[in-house]
C-alpha positions in Angstrom: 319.1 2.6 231.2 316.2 1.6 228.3 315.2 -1.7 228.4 315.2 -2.8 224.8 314.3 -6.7 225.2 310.9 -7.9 227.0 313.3 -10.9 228.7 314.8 -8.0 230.3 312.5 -6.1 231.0 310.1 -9.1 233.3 313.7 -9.3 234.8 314.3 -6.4 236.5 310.3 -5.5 236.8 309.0 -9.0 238.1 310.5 -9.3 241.5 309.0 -5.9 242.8 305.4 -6.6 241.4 305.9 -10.3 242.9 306.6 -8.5 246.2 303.9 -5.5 245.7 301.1 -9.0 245.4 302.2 -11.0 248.2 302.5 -7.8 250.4 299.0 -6.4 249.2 297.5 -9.8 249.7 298.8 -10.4 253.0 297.9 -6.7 254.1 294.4 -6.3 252.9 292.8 -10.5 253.5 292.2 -10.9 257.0 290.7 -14.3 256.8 293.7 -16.5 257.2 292.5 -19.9 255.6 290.7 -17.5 252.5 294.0 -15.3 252.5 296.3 -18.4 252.3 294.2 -19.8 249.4 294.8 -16.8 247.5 298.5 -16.9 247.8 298.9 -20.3 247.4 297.6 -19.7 243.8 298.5 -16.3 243.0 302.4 -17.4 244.2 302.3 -20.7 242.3 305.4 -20.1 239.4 303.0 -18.1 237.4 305.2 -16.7 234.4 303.1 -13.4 234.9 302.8 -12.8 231.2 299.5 -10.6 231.2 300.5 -8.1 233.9 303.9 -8.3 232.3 302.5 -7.1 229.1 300.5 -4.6 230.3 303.3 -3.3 232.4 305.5 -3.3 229.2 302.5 -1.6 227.0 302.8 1.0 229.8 306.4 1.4 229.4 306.7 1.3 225.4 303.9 3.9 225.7 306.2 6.7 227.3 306.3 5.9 231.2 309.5 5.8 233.1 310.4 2.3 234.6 310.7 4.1 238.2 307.2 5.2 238.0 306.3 1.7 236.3 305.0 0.9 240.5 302.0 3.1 240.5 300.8 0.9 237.8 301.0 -2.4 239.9 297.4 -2.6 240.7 296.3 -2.7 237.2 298.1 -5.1 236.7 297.8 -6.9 239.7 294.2 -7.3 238.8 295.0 -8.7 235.1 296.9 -11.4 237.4 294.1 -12.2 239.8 291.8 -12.6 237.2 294.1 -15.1 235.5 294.7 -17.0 239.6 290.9 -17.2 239.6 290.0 -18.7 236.2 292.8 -21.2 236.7 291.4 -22.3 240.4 288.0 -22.3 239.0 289.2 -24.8 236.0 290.9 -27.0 238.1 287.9 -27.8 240.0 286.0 -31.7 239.8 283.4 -29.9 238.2 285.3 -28.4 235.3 288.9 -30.0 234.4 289.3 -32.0 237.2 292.9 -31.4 237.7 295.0 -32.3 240.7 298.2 -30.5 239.8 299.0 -27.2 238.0 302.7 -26.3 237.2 303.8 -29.5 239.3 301.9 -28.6 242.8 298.7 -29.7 244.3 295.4 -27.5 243.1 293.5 -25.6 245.3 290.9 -27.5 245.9 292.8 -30.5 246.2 295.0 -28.2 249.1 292.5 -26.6 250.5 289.3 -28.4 249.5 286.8 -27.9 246.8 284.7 -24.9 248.8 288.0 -23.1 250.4 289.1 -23.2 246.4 285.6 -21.4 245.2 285.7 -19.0 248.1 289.7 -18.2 247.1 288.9 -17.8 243.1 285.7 -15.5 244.0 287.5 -13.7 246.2 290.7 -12.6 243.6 288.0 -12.0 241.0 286.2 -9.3 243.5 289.4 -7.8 245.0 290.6 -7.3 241.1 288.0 -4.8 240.9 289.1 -3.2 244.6 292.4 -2.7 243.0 291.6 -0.8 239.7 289.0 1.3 242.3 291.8 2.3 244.1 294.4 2.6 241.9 296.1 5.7 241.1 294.4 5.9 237.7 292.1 9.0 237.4 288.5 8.7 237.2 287.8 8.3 233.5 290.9 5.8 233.2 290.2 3.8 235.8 286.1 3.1 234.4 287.7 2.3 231.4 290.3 -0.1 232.8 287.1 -1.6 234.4 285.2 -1.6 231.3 288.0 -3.7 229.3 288.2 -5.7 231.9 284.7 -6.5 232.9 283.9 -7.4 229.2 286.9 -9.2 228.6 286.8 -11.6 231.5 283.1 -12.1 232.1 280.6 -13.2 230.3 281.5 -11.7 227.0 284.8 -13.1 227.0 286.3 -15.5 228.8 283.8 -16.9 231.1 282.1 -17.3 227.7 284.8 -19.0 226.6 284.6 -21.4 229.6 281.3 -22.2 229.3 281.6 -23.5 225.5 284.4 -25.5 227.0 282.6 -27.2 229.5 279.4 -27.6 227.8 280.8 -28.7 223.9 284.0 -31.0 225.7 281.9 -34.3 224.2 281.4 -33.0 220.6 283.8 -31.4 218.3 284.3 -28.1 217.6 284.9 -26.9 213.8 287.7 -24.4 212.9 285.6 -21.3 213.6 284.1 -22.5 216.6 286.8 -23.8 218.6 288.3 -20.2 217.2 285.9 -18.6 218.9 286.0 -20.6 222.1 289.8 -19.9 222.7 289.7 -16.1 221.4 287.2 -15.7 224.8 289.3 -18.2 226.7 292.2 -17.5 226.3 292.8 -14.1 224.3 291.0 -11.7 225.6 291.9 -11.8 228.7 295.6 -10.9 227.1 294.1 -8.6 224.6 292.6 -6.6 228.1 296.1 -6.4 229.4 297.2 -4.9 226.2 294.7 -1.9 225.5 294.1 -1.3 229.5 298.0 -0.9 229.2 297.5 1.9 226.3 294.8 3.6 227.7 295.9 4.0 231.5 299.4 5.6 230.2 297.1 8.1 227.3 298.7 5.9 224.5 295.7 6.4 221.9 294.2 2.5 221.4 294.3 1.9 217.5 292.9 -1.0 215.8 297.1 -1.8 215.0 298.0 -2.5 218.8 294.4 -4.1 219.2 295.1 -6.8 216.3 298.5 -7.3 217.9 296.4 -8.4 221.1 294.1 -10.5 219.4 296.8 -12.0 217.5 299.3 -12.7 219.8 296.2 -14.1 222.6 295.5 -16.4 220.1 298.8 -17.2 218.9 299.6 -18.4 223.3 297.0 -20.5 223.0 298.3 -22.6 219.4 301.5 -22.4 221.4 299.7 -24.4 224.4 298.3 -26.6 222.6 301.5 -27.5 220.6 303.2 -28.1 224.0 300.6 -30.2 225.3 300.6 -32.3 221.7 303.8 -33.2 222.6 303.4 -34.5 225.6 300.0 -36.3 224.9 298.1 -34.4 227.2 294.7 -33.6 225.2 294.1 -36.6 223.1 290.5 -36.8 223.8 290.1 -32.6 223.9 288.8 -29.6 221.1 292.3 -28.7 220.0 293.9 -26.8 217.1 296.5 -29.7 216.5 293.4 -32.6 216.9 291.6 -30.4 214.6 293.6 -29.6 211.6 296.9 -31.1 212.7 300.1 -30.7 214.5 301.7 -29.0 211.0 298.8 -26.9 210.2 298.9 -26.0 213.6 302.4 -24.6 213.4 301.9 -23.3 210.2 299.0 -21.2 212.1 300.7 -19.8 214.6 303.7 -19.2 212.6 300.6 -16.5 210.4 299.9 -15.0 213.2 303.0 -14.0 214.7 303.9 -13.0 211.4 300.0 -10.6 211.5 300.9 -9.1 214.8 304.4 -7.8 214.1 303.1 -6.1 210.8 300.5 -4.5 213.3 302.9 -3.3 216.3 305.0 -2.1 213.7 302.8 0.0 211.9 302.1 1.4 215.4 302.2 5.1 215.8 304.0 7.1 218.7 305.3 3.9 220.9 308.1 2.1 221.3 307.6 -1.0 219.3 311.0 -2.8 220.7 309.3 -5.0 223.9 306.4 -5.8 221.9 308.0 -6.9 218.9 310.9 -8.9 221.7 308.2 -10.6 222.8 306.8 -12.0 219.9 310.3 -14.2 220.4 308.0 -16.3 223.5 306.3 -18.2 220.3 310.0 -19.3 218.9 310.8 -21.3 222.0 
């Protein structure tokens, strides 16, 4: 049966890839107090939406849901990327947080060196993954190509840096732009057009707009949630920038951007991506 909705579709696809990442993890880390920190993390009520999108790129791009499994390392290194940021920003030396999604840290569970060692070792075994995987040679270099650029120190860990280094003076529109385009987006823009490539969907700038908008647009989104609750007062925000109505007004542009650009996609299933674009109506 197609899957016509992305709400369906991380319904019937999420349980098996939450099963392929405990299993693989369990299997392949020997070290228990190293393999336990990994869980703890990767198992913490993640919502999965970066592997999710790249699965659902795969999908829209022609690939039968049953054969949707030989993509699970790809994805599953999108999602240990993601585990290790998070770890690493938690830490006393970056955000200094002692909960995430209403459960202790890692280094608050496990202790601030235990929590390095865990967040370097999912960044690593990403890589052993998309090595591995069933992807032939040329895809799998440019799965780690995306990847590479998007997460390290071209994207997001520049993205981290800016944070850390620029949290005491504040940003303008372009820069704290920037800051959350590598922060944030482009580590969802890398699950989008590693999704296209590994299933021989051609990458156009159309589906790579709809990244970049929609990686931005999750991060307005956050920061609209965390407005409301009072959260980030004191921190570079869109909302303590320009304003909680500009803000919405912002995100509400570039939602509106990246439908025009899935939709003006060629050869692909538009349905999943366009569904998804629901996720900024909530």
């Amino acid at each position: 049966m197609e899957i016509t909705t992305f709400d369906e579709f991380h319904k019937r696809i999420l349980p098996a890839f939450d099963q392929f990442l405990t299993d693989r993890l369990t299997t392949e880390i020997k070290q228990p107090t190293l393999r336990d920190a990994m869980l703890y993390s990767v198992n913490s009520g993640g919502k999965r939406v970066r592997p999710m999108l790249l699965l659902a790129t795969v999908y829209s791009s022609g690939v039968a849901q049953a054969d949707l499994p030989k993509y699970f390392e790809v994805a599953g290194a999108i999602e240990l990327i993601h585990t290790y940021s998070l770890i690493h920003d938690d830490l006393p030396e970056m955000d200094n947080d002692d909960y995430r999604r209403g459960q202790l840290t890692s280094h608050k569970k496990f202790g601030t060196g235990p929590a390095v060692l865990a967040g370097d070792g999912l960044l690593t075994h990403a890589f052993y993954w998309l090595a591995k995987s069933e992807l032939n040679t040329s895809k799998r270099m440019a799965a780690v190509r995306i990847l590479s650029h998007n997460a390290g120190p071209m994207g997001m860990v520049a993205g981290q840096m800016t944070d850390i280094t620029k949290e005491d003076k504040q940003l303008n529109i372009d820069e704290l732009t920037t800051l959350h385009k590598q922060k944030t987006a482009d580590l969802i823009t890398a699950a989008i057009t590693i999704g296209a490539s590994c299933a021989d969907h051609s990458l156009s700038k159309n589906l790579v707009e709809y990244a970049e908008k929609v990686g931005l647009a999750f991060q307005l989104k956050d920061d609209l949630d965390d407005a409301d609750d009072g959260e980030d007062v004191d921190k570079n925000t869109f909302p303590n920038l320009i304003g909680k109505k500009e803000t919405e007004e912002k995100l509400r542009n570039l939602v509106k951007d990246a439908l025009n650009a899935v939709l003006r996609e060629e050869k692909f299933d538009k349905k999943l991506l366009v569904s998804f674009l629901d996720y900024f109506k909530k």
